[in-house]
N, C-alpha and C positions, 0 to 999 in steps of 0.2 A: 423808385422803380415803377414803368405802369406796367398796369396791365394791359395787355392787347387783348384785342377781341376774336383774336385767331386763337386765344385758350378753348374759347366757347363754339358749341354748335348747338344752332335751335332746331328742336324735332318737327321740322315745317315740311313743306313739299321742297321748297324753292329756299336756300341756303338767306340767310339775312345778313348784308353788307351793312347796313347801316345801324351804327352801334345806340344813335339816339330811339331808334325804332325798336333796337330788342330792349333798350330799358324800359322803354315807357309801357311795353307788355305785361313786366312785374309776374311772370310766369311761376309758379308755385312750385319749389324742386326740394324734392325729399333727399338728404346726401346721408349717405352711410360713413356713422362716426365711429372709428376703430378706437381712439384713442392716441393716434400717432399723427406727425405732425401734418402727411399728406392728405389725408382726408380732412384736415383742419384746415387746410392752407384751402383746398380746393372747396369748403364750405367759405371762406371769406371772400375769395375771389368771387364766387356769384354772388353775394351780396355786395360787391363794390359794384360790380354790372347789372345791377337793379333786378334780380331777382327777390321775392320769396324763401328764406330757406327753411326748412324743419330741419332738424336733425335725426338721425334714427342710429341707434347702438343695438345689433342684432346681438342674443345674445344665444352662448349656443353650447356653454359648460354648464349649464344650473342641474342638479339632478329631478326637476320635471319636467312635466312632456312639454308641447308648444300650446303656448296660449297666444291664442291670435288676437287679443286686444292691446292696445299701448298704453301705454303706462311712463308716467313723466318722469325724467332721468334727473339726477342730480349735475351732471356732466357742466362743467363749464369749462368753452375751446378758450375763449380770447379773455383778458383783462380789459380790453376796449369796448367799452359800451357799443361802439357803432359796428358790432362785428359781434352782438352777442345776440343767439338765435334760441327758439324753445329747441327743446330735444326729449326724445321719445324714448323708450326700449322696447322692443321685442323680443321674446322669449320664444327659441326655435331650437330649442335645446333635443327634443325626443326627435326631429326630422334629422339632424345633425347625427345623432348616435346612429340611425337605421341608414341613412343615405354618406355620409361619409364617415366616420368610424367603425360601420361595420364593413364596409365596401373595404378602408383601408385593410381591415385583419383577414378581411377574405382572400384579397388580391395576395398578400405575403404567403399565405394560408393555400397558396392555389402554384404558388411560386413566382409569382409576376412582384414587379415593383410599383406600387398605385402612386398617382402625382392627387392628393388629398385638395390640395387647391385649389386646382381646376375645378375638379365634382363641387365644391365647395363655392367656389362664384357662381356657378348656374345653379344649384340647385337648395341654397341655401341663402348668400346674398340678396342675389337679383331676386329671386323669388321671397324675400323679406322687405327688400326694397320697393320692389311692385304692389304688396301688400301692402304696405305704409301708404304708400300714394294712394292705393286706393282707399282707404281708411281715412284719410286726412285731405282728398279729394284734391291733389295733388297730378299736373300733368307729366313732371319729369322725375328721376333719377339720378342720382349723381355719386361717383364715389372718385378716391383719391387713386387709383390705377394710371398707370404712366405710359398710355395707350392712345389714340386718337379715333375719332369716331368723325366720319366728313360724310353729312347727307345731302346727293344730290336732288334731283327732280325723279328719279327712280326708285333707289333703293340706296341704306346706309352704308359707307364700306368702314372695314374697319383696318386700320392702321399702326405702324408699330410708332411708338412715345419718342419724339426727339431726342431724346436722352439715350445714346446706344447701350451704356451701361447698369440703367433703371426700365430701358425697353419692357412692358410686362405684357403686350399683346399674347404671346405663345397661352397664358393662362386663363386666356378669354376666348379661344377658339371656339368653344361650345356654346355662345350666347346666339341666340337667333337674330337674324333680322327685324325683326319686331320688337323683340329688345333693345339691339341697338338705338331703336329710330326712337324710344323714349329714355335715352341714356347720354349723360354730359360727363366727362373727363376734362375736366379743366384742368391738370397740371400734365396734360399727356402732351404738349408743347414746352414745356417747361424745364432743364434739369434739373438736378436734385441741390445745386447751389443757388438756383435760382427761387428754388421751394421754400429753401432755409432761409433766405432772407427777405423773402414776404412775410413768412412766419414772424421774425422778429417787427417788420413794422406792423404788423395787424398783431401782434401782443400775443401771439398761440400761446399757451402753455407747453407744450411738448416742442418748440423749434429747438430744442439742445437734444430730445431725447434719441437715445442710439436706435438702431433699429435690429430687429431682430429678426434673424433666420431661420428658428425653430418652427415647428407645427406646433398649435397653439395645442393642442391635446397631449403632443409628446413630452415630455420634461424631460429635460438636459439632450434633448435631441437624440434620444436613445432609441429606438422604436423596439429595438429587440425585445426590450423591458418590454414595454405595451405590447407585444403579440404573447410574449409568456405570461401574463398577468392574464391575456384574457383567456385560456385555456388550461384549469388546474394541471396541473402534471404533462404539460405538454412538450416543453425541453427535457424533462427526462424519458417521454416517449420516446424521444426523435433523438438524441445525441448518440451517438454509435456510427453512425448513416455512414454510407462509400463514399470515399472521395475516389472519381477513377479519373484517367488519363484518356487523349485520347484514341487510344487502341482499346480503351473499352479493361485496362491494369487496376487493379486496385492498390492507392498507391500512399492511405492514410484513411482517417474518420473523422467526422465532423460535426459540429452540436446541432445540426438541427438545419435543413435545407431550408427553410423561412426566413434562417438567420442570417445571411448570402446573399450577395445579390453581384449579378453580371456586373463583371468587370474587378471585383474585389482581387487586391492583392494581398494583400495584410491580413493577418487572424489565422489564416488556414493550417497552420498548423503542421505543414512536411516542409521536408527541405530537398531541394534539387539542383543541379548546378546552372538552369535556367530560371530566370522567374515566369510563374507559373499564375495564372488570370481565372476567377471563376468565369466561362464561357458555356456554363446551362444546368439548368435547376429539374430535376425528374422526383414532382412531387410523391409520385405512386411508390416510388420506390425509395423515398429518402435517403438520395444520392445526389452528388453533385458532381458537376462535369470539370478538369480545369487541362489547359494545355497553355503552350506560349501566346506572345502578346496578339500575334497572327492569327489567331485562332478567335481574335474579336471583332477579324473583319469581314463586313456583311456589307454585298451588293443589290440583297432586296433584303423586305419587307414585307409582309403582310397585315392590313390594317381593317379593324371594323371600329362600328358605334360611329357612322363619318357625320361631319356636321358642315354645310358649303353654303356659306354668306356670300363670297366674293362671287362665286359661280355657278352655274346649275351641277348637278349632279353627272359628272362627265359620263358620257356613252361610248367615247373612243380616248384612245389615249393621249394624255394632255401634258403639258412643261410647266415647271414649276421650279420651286426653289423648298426643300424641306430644313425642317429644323427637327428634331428626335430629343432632344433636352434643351430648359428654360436657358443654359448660357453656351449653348451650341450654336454653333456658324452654320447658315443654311447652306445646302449643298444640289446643285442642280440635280434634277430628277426627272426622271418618266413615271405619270400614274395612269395606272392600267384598270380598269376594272374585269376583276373574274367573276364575280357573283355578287348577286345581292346585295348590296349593303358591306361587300369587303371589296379592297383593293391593292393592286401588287403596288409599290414601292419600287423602282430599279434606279439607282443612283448614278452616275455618270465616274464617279468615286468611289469608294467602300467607305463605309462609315465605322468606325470604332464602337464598341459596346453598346450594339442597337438591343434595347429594353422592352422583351414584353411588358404591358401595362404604363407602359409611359405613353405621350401622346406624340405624334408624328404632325404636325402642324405646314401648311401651307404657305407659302408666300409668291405673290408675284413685285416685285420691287419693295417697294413698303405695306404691299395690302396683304392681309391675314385673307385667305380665299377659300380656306377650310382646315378641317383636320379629322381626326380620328384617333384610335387607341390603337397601340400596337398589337398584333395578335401575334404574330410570327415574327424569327429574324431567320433568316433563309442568307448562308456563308457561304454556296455556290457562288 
């Protein structure tokens, strides 16, 4: 199987067609090694294309803070000598705890639902990534994300991954521009069968291994556990809490309004001869709201924290295509701006179980063109 040179893009002005010209560059590209097969498969794909590779395994559980020097990893990706690269660690463990670990306990903590991943490519990744190359004096970046990155004579755009059901663009929305332009995704043309059997001719070690859907902080995908763990006595503050209706009834109790999250059916604890939707979290008052399934449909939005690659910062209102969660179908939209740094959301549809604290993400065909955090869901 080859590789084609449409997996690759080089951080140039002017895009490079000819595949003998980007080998003979021998360009120096730092990739971030997870430990999984796709950022293995996409560390050997640029060494078949004549890059330079390092490796880098950010590391981001150790209980101390970040030391920003590298330090040689034991890690080996391939059994094939011709596919076998140094690799580095970095230790970014105390940035990890302050910028997503506590952001996650805050958001539950505030009543919103936080997407940990996203904060987590920008601000922990890439920004490990970047460090490595600059350390190692290194011009690109690379990691195994199933996204596409096409730089014109302009500016990078970013794009969703061939693969509709491995698509990972939605969790990259917040990389800037200038990220992008020193950023390679070589299996963001690729699907996930296509991945697996590179993996086996380039010898990965992990092409069998499964993948996993957990937050790497949460165990057994629990989070509730990790929001009560991190506040002693904090579930039994909070369990008693209203669960009311929507006429504002009380109409059962509930463990704890952090514990919940829009759209929940399951757990709650009363019976009715409808079923009944968490449809709004009132941290102040540890209460929760629930009514029927209708009661989750929301025709705007409100969004801040915006971040706009594909486009300037709109000034009147513009068309687009949103996406509200990672395996959500976009849905045609108007974005408006009201103030500052926030923007209405008006869907052409209602959307199902629109999430404070999740990200509202942009699209115009396949290009990621911005996004934001949800602030509001507004059911008018």
């Amino acid at each position: 199987m080859a590789v084609l040179p449409g997996c690759l893009r080089r951080a140039a002005a002017a895009p490079v067609t000819d595949q003998a010209e980007m080998m003979k560059d021998k360009e120096h590209v730092i990739v971030g090694i997870s430990g999984g097969v796709d950022s293995a498969v996409a560390a050997c794909i640029l060494i078949e294309n004549g890059y330079r590779v390092t490796g880098l395994h950010i590391k981001v559980l150790d209980h101390s803070d970040d030391s920003l020097h590298l330090e040689k990893s034991p890690l080996i990706i391939s059994d094939r000598k011709e596919f076998r690269f140094p690799v580095f660690s970095l230790n970014l463990s105390g940035s990890f705890r302050r910028d997503v670990i506590d952001y996650f306990l805050q958001d539950y903590l505030s009543g919103r639902t936080p997407n940990p991943c996203m904060v987590c490519n920008k601000l922990i990744k890439w920004k490990g990534l970047l460090k490595g190359a600059d350390l190692l004096q290194a011009t690109l970046v690379a990691t195994g994300h199933y996204a596409r990155i096409d730089c014109g004579r302009e500016k990078c755009r970013l794009l969703k991954g061939t693969d509709s059901q491995k698509d990972q663009s939605y969790f990259l929305w917040m990389l800037s521009s200038e990220e992008l332009s020193k950023t390679l995704l070589p299996v963001g043309n690729l699907t996930k069968q296509e991945v697996r059997e590179l993996a086996r001719r380039f010898g990965v070690r992990a092409a069998e291994k499964k993948e996993s859907q957990e937050i790497c902080f949460v165990p057994d995908n629990d989070y509730r556990e990790v929001v009560k763990s991190s506040r002693p006595g904090l579930a039994e503050k909070l369990t008693g809490g209203e669960i009311i209706d929507t006429e504002g009834k009380v109409i059962g109790h509930h463990a704890g309004y952090p514990f919940y999250t829009i759209g929940q059916r399951k757990g709650l604890g009363i019976s009715s001869p409808e079923p009944l939707y968490v449809n709004r979290l009132d941290p102040e008052k540890n209460r929760i709201r629930v009514g029927g399934k209708a009661m989750l449909q929301c025709r705007k939005l409100i969004a801040g924290q915006m971040n706009w690659t594909g486009i300037s910062p709109p000034e009147t209102s513009t068309r687009a295509a949103a996406r509200i969660r990672y395996r959500d179908t976009g849905e045609a939209c108007t974005i408006v701006p009201v103030e500052k740094e926030r923007f209405e959301v008006i869907f052409d549809k209602p959307k199902q179980s629109v999430t404070p604290g999740q990200a509202v993400v942009f699209y115009r065909d396949d290009e990621v063109i911005g996004g934001g955090i949800i602030v509001e869901a507004i059911s008018e």
